[in-house]
N, C-alpha and C positions, 0 to 999 in steps of 0.2 A: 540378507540370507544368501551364502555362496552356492553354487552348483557344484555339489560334491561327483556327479554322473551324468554325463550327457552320451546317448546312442541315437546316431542316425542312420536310417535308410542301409539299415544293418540286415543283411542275407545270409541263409544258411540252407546248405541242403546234405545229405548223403547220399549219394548216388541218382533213383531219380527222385530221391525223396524231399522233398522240399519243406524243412521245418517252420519258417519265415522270412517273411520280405518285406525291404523296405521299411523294418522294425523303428519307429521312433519314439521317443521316450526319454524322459529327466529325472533324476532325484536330487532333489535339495537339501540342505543341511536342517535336520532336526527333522524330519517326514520318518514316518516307520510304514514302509509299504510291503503288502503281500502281493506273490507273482503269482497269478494264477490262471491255471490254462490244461486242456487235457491232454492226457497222456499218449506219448511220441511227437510233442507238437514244440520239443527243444528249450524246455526251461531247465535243464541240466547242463545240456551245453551252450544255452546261454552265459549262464552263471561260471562255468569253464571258462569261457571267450575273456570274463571281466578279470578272472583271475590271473589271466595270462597263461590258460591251458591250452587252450586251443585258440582259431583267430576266424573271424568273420569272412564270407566269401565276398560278399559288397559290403561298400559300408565303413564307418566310422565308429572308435567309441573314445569319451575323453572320460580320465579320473584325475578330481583335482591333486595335484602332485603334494600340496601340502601337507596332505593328511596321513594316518595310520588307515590302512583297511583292512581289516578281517575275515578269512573265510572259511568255513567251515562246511567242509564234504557232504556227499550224502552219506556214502560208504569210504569212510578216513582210513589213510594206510601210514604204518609207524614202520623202522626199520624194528625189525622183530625182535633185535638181539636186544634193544634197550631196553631201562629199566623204567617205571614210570616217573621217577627224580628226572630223569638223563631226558625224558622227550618234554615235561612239564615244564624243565626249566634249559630247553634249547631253542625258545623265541630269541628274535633280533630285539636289538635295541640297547642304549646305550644302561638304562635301568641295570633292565634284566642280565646283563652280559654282565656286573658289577656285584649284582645276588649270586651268579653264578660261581664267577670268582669267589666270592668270600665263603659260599658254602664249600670249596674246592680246598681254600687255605685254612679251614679248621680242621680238616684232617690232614692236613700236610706237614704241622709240627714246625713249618717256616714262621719264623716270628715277624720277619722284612715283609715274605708273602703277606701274614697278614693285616702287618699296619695298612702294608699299602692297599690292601683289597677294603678294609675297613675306611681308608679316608674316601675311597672311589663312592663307598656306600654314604658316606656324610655329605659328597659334592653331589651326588643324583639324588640324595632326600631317598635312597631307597630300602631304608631301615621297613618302613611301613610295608611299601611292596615285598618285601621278603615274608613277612604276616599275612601278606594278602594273600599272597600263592597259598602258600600251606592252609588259609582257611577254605582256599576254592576248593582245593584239595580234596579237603576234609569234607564239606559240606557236599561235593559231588560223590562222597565216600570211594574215595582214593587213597585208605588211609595206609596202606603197605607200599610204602617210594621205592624200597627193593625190588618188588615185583616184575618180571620182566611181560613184556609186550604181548611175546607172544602165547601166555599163559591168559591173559585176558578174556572173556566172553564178550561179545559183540555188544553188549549194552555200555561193558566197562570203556571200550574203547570208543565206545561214540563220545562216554563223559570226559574220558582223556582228550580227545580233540577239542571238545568244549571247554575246556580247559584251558587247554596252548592257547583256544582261539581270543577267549575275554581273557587271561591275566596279560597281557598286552595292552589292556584297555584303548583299543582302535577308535578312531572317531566312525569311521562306514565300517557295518556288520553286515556279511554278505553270509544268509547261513540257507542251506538246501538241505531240507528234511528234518529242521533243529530235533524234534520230540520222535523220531524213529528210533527203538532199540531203547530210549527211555525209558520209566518207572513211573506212577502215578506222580509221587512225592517229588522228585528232580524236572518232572515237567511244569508241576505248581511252580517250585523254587525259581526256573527261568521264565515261565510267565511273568512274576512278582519281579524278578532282577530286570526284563529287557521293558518292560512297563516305567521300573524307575527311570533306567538309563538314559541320560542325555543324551548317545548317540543317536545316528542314523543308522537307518536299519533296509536293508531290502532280503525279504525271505521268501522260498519257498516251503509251504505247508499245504496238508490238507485238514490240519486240526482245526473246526472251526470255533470251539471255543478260546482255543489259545492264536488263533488268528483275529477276533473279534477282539478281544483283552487288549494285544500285545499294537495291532496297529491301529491306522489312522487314515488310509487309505489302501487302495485295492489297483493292480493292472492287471486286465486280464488281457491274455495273446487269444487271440480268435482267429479265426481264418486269414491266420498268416500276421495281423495286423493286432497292435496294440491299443487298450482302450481305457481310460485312466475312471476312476469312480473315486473321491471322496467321500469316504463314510467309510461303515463295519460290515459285516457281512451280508445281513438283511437290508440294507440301503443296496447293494451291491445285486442282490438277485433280483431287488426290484425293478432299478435304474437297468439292468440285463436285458432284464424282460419288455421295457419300456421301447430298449435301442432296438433291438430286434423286430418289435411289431411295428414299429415307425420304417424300419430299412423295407420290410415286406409292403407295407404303404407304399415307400418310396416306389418300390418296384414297381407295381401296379398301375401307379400311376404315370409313372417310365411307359408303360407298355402302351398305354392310349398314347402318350403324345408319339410315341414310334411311329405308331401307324400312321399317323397323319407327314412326319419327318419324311417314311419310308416312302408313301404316294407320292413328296414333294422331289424325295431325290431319284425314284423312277421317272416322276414327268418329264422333267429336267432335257432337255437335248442335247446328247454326248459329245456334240463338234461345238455345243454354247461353253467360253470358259468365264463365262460371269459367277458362275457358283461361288458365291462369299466362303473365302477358306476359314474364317469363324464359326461358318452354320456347318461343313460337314465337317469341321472337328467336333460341333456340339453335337451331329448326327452320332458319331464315333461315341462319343461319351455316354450320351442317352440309352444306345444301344448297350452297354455295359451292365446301365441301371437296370434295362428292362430286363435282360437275360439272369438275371439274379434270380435264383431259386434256392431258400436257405433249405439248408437240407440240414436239421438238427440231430447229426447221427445218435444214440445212446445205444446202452448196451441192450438186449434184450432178454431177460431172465427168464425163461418162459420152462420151467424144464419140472415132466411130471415126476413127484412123490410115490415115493413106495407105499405100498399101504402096510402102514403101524398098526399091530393089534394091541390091545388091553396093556399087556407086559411090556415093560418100556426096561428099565435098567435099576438093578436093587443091590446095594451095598451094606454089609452090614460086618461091622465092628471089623473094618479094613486099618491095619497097619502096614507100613514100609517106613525102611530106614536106609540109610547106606554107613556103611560104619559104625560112625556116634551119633549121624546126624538123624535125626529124626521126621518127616516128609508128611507121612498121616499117621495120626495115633488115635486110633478105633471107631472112625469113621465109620457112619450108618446112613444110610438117606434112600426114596423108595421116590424115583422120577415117575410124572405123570405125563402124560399125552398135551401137546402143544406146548412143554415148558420150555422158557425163555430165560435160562439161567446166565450172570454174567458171573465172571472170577478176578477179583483183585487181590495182589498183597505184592509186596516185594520183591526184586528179583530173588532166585534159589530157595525161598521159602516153601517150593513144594506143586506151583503152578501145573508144568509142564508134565513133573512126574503123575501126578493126578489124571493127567488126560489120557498119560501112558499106561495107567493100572486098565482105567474103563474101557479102553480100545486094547485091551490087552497086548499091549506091544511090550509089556513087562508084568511081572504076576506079583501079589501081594505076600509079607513074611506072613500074614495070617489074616484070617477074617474070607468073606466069599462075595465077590462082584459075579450077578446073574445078568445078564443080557437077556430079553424075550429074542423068541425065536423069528421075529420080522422085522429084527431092527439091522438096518443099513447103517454102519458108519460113512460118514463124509469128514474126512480128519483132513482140513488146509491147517499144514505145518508152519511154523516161523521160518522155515530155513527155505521155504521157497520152493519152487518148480525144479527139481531132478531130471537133468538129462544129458545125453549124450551129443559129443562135438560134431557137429555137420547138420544133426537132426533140423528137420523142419517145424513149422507150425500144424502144415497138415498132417505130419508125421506122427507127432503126439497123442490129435487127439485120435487119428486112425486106431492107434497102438489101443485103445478104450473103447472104440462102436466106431459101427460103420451110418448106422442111423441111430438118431437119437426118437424119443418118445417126449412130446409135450405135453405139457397142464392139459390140454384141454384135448388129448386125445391121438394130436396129429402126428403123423411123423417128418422128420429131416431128413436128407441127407448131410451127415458131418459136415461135407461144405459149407452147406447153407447157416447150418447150427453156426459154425465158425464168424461167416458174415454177421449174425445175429449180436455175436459176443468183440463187434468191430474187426474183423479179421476179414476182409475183403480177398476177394479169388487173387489178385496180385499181391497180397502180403502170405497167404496161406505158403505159398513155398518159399517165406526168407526164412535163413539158419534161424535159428531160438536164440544163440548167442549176440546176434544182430538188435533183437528187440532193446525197448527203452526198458529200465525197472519197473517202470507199470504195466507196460504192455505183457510185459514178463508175468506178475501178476494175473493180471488179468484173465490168461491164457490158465495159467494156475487154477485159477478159480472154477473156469470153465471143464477142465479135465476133475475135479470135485464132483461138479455135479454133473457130468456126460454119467454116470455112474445108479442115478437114482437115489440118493442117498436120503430116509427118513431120519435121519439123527447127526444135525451136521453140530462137528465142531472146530469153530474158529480160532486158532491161535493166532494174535496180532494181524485180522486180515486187512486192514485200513494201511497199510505200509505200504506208501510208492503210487495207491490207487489215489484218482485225480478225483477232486469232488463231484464233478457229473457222475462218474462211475459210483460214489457211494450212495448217491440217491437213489439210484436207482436200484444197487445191493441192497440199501436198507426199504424200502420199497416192499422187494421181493422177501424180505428175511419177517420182515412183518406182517407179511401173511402167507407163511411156509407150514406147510400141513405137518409138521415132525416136531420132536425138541431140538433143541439150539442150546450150545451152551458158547458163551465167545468170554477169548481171552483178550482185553484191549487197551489201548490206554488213550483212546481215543474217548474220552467223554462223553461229547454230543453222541457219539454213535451209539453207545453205553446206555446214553439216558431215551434213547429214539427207540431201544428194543429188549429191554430185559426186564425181565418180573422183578428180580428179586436177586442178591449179590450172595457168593461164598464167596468170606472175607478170609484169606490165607494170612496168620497172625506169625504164624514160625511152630518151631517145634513142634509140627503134628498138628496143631489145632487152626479150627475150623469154624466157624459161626455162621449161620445163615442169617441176611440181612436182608425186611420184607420194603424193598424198594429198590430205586436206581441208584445212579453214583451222587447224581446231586444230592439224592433225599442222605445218602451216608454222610458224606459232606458237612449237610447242615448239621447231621445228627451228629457227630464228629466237633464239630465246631460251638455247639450249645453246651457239650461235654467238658471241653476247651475253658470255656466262658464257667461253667460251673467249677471246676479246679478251682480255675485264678481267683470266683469270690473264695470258696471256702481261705485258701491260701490268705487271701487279704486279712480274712476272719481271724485265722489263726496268727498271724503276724500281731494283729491287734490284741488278742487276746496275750498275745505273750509280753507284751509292753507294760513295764512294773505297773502295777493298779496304784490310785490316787491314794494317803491315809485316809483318808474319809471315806469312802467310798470301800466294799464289799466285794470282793471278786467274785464275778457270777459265774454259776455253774453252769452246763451245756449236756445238752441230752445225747449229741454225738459221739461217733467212739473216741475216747483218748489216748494222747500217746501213753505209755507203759511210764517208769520210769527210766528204766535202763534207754528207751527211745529219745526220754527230755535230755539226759546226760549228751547223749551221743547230739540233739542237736546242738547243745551249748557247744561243746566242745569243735563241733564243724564248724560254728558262727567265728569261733577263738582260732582254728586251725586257718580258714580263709583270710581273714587278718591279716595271720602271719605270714601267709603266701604270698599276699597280694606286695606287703614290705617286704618279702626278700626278692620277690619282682622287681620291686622300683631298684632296690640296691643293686643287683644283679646288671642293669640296663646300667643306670650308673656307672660301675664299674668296668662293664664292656667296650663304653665310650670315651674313657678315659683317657688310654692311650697308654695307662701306666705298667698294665700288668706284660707278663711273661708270656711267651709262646702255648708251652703248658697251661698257664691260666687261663688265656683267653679261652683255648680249648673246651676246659671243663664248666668253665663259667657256661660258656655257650649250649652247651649238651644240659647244664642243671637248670638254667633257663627252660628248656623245651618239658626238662621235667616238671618244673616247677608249673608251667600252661597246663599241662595234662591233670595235674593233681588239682588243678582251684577247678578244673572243667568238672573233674570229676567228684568232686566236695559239692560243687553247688547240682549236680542231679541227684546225689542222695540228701540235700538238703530241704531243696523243690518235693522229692519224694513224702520226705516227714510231716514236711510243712503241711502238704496238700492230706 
């Protein structure tokens, strides 16, 4: 097993900020580890350092030269003018530079361009690779190559850098924040993909189901110092908690022998130089021990609810549209007092707009959303904390209350509140631009509820926040005197706090579903599993019957006849597709045809994939 990462005694600070020290740590070939560590505490520009963004202040770090490595941003930046072809396929490498070429010389009309782009494609074997792009493509629904960059929304371009980052097929995957800006479906899809993959892997996440999945061990940076756990996550907060109450032992027990050390090296007579230089360097060291006082900062949620009456929020036969597209079509629903609603479905299916009707930040083409008269919105948006350049931390939450009200009565001064929410008197006046993306967060979160808010809603609040911070969020959010409605794609945190799911399907509609994401999931998945018997059923049934034997009837509904026609004729169409495939490839390989030909051959090929894609789901359809 090679050492694909080795980091030593590796430092970093900004200013007097000191993110880690003395950092040491390995990853070996074939280990899939998660980085984990709280927020401002330099697992971003760690991950920088390795990429060759930035560089350690002490310290060493080695990557084995052999290999491919991988990295993928937290927030990825494309030049804007491109198109999504033009960034998808402008990886290094000898393959890819060879795909590139040949998809360049079929519309160039050069016949020499493209023998010779075509034989480069036969000496790299990278006929395949050219199918593998366009399926990553496809499968990350990327499916417009036209498209330019900077048309994109922030989900599309995180799957565009996923993209550049695996069709390279790297041996070390270095990815920071993989499932931010994700979709439920694309975050299964990479779960399933980096769970098969051979490579190695080092990530940072705070998803802990798709952390538990995906690796196989755990580093967590803790005060300053890196600490390795094999195992999943529950091994990990075990073995946590284990290290911790043993180092507070240790201390303790540091503190008695001090006392006795510290009598011995008072006794001692300053003009005697027998003092064994062993014993007061162990003096020195012991004294380290004993002075250890862990101090487990978290955040502290402590912030009083408004009081909710009766009337909470009531919709009835809400439509909107924009254009042709259609967002909600005659939505009715009547919220009650402590509902814990969550929202899944796809992106642009209507998510956002929904939360925009009921906070009225947009009005409905028709239908009537009533709010009662004591309900507080608490709206944390996807796009983050708003503010201006220079601004501070104390500046923000000033700009909100000067004192806050607590659960339980008391008041703050903002300060203090701030400290509560990890913002200590020396960090309270750095710019805001300064902060880490979680602490950014963080701060977010905190200017939500300085406010009082009996109705909070969350759109993707799990983004950038460190897992200590989510426990303690979901902590507070479960047992929050108001409704809740959160948009997430965080799972675990999905299954830790919601009654019950609006499933956004498209076109307007809407489903309520009486559980969490797992319980859809399995329900989803039993569905799944019932298709494919029926399907099986049907396949059999359609298999000519024995003579001897009777074709038996079936109580279920049948196809029509015009339905039987159309499936013969699909089973008769895909046939033929899949043979002028083979011929097609064939002939592309040849070497024989003309400039023009290769041309059109190659464009009726791509037709020819679309059409058997699209014969075999309306034939899946019939069948099922």
């Amino acid at each position: 097993m090679s050492t694909y990462l080795l980091v030593e005694n590796a430092s970093k600070a900004y200013g007097d900020i000191l993110l880690f020290e003395n950092l040491t740590f390995v990853v070996n070939e074939s280990q899939k580890i998660a980085l984990i560590a709280k927020n401002g505490t330099g697992k971003t520009t760690l991950l920088n350092i390795l990429a060759s963004r930035d560089s350690f202040d002490a310290g060493s770090y080695y990557i084995n030269k052999d290999i491919k490595v991988g990295y993928l941003e937290q927030d990825p930046q494309f030049d804007p003018e491109l198109t999504i072809f033009q960034a998808a396929y402008g990886a290094e490498g000898e393959p890819m530079n060879s795909v590139r070429e040949y998809e360049l010389a079929l519309h160039s009309h050069d016949k020499k361009r493209l023998e010779d782009a075509m034989a480069k494609m036969d000496f790299y074997n990278a006929w395949d690779f050219d199918v593998k792009i366009k399926q990553m493509l496809s499968v990350l629904k990327l499916d417009n190559l036209d498209q330019q960059v900077n048309t994109l929304s922030g989900g599309q371009v995180k799957r565009l850098a996923l993209a550049v980052t695996l069709i390279n097929e790297p041996d070390f995957l270095i990815l920071d924040e993989p499932t931010n800006h994700l979709d439920l479906d694309m975050i299964e899809w990479l779960e399933e993909y980096l769970s098969k993959t051979r490579c190695t892997l080092l990530m940072v996440t705070h998803d802990r189901y798709f952390l538990d999945r995906v690796c196989n061990e755990i580093i967590e940076i803790d005060e300053k110092q890196a600490y390795s756990y094999k195992g999943n996550y529950s091994y990990f907060l075990e073995k946590r908690e284990e290290r911790l109450f043993n180092k507070n032992l240790n201390a303790e027990k540091a503190q008695n022998l001090m006392r006795r050390e510290l009598d011995w090296m008072r006794r001692m007579p300053k003009a005697r130089g027998t003092k064994a230089k062993y014993r007061i360097d162990a003096f020195y060291d012991l004294k380290e021990q004993a002075d250890y006082r862990r101090n487990e900062r978290q955040v502290d949620i402590n912030v009083q609810t408004s009081r909710l009456g009766n009337k909470i929020l009531e919709l009835e036969n809400v439509n909107k549209r924009f254009d042709d597209k259609i967002m909600l079509n005659d939505f009715s629903y009547i919220f009650s007092r402590f509902e814990k609603v969550g929202i899944i479905g796809r992106n642009g299916v209507g998510k956002s707009t929904f939360l925009n009707l009921i906070t009225q930040r947009i009005l409905p083409d028709s239908g009537k959303i009533d709010p009662g008269e004591t309900v507080v919105y608490g709206y944390y948006e996807q796009k983050g904390l708003q503010f201006k350049p220079g601004q501070r931390v104390i500046d923000i939450a000033k700009d909100i209350a000067e004192v806050v009200t607590l659960g339980d009565g008391r008041q703050l001064g903002v300060s203090q509140f701030l400290t509560q929410f990890l913002f200590p008197p020396e960090m309270q006046y750095v710019q805001v631009e300064k902060l880490s993306g979680g602490e950014k967060r963080r701060l977010y979160m905190m200017t939500i509820l300085l406010r009082n808010p009996n109705f909070l809603i969350l759109d993707e609040p799990t983004n950038d926040l460190d897992i200590m911070t989510l426990n303690v969020l979901e902590d507070y959010l479960a047992n929050f005197g108001g409704c809740l409605i959160i948009v997430s794609h965080d799972r675990f945190f999905m299954d830790k706090l919601v009654d019950h799911l609006f499933i956004f399907e498209g076109e307007g509609m809407v489903y309520d579903f009486p559980g969490n994401y797992s319980d859809y999931r399995a329900s989803q998945k039993m569905q799944e599993i019932e298709a494919a018997r029926q399907r099986a059923e049907a396949q059999e049934k359609n298999k000519p019957a024995a003579a001897s034997k009777p074709v038996e009837t079936s109580d279920k509904k049948k196809l029509s006849y015009k339905e039987k026609k159309e499936l013969e004729q699909l089973e008769a169409d895909m046939e033929a597709l899949e043979t002028e495939k083979s011929q097609l490839e064939a002939e592309i390989s040849s070497g024989t045809l003309s400039a023009d030909d290769l041309v059109s051959k190659s464009n009726r090929i791509g037709e020819v994939m679309q059409l058997i894609d699209d014969k075999t789901d309306r034939w899946l359809e019939l069948s099922a």
